[in-house]
mmCIF file of the C-alpha atoms, coordinates in Angstrom:
data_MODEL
# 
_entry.id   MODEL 
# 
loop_
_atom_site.group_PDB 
_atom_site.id 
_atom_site.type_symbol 
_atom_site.label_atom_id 
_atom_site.label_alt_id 
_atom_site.label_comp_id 
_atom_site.label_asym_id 
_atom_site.label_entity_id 
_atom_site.label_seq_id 
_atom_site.pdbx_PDB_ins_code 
_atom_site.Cartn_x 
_atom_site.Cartn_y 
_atom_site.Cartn_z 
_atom_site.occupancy 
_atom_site.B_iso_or_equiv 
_atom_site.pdbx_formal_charge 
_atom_site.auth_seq_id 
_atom_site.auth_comp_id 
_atom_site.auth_asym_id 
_atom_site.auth_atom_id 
_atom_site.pdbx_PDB_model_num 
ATOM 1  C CA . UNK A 1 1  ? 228.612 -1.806  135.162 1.00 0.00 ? 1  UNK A CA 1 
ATOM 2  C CA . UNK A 1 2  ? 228.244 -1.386  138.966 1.00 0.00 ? 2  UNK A CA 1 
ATOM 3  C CA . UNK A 1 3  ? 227.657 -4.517  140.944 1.00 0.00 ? 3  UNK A CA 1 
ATOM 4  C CA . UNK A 1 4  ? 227.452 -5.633  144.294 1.00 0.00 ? 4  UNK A CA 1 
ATOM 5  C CA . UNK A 1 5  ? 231.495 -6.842  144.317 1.00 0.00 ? 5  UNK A CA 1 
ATOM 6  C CA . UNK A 1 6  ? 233.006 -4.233  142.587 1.00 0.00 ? 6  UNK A CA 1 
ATOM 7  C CA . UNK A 1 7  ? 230.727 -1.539  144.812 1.00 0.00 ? 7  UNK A CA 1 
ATOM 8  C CA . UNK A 1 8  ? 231.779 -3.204  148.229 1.00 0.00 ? 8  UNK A CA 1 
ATOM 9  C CA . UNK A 1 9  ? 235.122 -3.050  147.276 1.00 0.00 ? 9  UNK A CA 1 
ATOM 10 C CA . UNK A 1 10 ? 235.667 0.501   146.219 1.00 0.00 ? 10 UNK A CA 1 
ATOM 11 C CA . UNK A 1 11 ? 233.464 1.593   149.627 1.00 0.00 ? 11 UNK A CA 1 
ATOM 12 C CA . UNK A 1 12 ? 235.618 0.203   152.266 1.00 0.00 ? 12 UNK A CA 1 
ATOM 13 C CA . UNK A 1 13 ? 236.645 3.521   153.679 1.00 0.00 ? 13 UNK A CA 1 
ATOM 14 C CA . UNK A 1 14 ? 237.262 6.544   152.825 1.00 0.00 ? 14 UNK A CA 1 
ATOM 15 C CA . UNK A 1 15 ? 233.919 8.667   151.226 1.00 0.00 ? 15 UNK A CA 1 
ATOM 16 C CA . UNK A 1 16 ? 231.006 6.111   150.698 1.00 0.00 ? 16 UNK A CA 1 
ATOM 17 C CA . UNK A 1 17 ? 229.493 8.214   148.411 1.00 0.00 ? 17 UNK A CA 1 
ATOM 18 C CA . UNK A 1 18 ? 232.448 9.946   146.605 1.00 0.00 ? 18 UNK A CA 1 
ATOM 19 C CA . UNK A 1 19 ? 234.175 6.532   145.729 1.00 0.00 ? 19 UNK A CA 1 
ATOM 20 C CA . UNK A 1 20 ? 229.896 4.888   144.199 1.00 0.00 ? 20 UNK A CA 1 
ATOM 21 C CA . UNK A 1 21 ? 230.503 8.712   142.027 1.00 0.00 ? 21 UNK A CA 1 
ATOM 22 C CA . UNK A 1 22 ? 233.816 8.177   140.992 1.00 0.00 ? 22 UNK A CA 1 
ATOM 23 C CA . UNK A 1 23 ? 232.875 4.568   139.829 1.00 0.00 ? 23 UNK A CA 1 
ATOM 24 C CA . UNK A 1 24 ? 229.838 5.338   138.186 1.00 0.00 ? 24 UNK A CA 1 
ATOM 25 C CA . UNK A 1 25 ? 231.238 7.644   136.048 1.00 0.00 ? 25 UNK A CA 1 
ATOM 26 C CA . UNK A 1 26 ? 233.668 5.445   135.172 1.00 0.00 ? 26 UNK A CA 1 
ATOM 27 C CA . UNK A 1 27 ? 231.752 2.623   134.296 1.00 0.00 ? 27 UNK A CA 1 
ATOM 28 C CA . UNK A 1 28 ? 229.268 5.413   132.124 1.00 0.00 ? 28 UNK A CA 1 
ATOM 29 C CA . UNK A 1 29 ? 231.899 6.133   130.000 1.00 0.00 ? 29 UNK A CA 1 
ATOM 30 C CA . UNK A 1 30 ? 233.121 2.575   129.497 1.00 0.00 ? 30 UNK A CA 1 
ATOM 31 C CA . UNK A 1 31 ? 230.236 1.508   128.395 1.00 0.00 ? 31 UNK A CA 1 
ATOM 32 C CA . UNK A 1 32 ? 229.294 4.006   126.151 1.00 0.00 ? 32 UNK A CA 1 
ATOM 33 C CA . UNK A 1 33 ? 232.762 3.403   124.377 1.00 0.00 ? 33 UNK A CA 1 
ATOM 34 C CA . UNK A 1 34 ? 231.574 -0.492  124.828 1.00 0.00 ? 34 UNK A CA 1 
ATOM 35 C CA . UNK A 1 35 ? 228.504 0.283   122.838 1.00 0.00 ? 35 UNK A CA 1 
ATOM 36 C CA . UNK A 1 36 ? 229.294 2.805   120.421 1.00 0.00 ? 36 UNK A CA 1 
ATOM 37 C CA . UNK A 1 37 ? 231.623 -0.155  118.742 1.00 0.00 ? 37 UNK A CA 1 
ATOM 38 C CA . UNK A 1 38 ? 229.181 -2.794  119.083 1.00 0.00 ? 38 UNK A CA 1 
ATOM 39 C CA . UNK A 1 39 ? 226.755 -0.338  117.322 1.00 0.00 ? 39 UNK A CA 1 
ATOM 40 C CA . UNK A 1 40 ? 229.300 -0.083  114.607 1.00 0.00 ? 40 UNK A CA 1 
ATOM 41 C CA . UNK A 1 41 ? 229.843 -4.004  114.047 1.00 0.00 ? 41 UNK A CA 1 
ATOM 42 C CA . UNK A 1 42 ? 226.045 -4.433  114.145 1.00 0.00 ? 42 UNK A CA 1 
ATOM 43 C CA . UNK A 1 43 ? 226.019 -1.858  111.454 1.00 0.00 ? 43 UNK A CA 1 
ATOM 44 C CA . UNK A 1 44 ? 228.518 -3.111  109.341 1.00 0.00 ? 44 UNK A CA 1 
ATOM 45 C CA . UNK A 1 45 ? 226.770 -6.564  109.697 1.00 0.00 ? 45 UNK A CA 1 
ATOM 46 C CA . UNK A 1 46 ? 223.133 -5.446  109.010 1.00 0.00 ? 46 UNK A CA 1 
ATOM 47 C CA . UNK A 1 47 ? 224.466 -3.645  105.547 1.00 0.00 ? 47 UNK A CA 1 
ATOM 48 C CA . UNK A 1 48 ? 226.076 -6.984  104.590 1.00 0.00 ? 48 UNK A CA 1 
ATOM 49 C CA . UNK A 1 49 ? 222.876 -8.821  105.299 1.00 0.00 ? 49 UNK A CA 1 
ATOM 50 C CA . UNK A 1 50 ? 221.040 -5.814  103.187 1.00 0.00 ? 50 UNK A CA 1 
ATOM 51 C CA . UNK A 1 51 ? 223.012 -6.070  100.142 1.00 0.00 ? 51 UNK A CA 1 
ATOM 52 C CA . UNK A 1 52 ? 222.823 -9.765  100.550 1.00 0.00 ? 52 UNK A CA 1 
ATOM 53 C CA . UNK A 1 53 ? 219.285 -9.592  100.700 1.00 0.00 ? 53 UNK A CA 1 
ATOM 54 C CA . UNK A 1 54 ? 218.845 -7.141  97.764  1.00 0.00 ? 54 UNK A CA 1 
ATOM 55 C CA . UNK A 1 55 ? 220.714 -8.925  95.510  1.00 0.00 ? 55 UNK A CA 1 
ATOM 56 C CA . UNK A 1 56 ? 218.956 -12.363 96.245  1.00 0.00 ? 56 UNK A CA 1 
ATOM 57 C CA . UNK A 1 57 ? 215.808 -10.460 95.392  1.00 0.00 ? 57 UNK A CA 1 
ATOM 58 C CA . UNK A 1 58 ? 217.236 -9.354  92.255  1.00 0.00 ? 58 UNK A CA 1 
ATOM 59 C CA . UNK A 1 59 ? 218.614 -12.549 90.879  1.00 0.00 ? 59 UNK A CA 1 
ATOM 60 C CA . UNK A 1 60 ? 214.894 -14.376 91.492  1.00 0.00 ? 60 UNK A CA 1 
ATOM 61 C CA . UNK A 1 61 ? 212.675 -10.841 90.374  1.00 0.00 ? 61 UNK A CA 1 
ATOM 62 C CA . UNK A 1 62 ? 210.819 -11.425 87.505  1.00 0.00 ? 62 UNK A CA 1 
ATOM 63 C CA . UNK A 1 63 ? 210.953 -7.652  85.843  1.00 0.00 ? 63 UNK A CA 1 
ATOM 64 C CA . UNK A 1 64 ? 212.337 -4.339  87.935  1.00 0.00 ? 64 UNK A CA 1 
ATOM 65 C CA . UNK A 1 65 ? 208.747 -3.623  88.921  1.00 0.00 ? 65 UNK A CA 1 
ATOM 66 C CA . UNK A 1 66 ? 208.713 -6.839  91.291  1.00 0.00 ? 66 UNK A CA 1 
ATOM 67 C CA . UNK A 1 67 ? 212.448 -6.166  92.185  1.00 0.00 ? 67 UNK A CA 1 
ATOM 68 C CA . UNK A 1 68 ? 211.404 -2.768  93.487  1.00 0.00 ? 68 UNK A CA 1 
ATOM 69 C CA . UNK A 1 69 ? 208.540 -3.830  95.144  1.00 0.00 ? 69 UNK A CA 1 
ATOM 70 C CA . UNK A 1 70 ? 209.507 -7.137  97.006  1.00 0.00 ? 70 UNK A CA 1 
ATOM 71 C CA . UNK A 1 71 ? 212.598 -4.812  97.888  1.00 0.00 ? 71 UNK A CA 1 
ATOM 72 C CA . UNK A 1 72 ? 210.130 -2.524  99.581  1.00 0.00 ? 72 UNK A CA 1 
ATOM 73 C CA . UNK A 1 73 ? 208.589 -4.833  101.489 1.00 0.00 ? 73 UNK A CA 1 
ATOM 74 C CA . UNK A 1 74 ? 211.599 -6.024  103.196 1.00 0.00 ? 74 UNK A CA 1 
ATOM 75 C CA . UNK A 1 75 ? 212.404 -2.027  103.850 1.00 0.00 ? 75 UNK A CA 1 
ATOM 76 C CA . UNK A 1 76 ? 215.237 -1.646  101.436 1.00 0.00 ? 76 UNK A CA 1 
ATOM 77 C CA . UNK A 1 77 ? 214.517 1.233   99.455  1.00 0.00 ? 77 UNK A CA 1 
ATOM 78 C CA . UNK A 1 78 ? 216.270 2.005   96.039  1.00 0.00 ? 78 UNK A CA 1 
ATOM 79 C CA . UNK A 1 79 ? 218.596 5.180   96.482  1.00 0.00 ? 79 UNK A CA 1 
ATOM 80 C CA . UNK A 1 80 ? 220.286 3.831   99.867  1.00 0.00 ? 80 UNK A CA 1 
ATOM 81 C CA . UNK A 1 81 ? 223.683 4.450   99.192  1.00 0.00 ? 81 UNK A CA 1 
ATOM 82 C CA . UNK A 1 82 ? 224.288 0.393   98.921  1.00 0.00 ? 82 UNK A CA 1 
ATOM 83 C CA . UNK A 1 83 ? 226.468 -1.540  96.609  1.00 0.00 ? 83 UNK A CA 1 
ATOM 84 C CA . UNK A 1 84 ? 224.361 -4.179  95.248  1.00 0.00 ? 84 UNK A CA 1 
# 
């Protein structure tokens, strides 16, 4: 991420606007390495919570019918590739 510091101290001579480029895209592509893997913990995390959350609903469900449909109202849909 660019701020104030980090810019001042890459533009002290030399090309103003060549070295605010050349940091830019360096700071693009560390963050979209940055976020890629926080996108895959948060993933990882959210499908624990799901399968939590699906099997909580099935050990308090009544019959399959209210399984399925309390299960649909939290937006887990049967057939999503999830261990329950």
């Amino acid at each position: 991420m660019l701020t104030p510091v980090t810019l001042r101290a890459f533009t002290r001579g030399g090309s103003e606007a060549g070295r605010r480029c050349q940091m830019a895209r360096a700071s693009t592509s560390t963050e979209r390495g940055w976020l890629a893997e926080v996108r895959a913990e948060e993933k990882v995390l959210r499908d624990a919570q799901e399968r939590k959350a699906a099997r909580t609903v099935a050990g308090h469900s009544t019959d399959a019918t209210e399984c399925a449909q309390l299960l649909e109202m939290l937006g887990l849909y049967p057939g999503q590739d999830r261990e329950v």
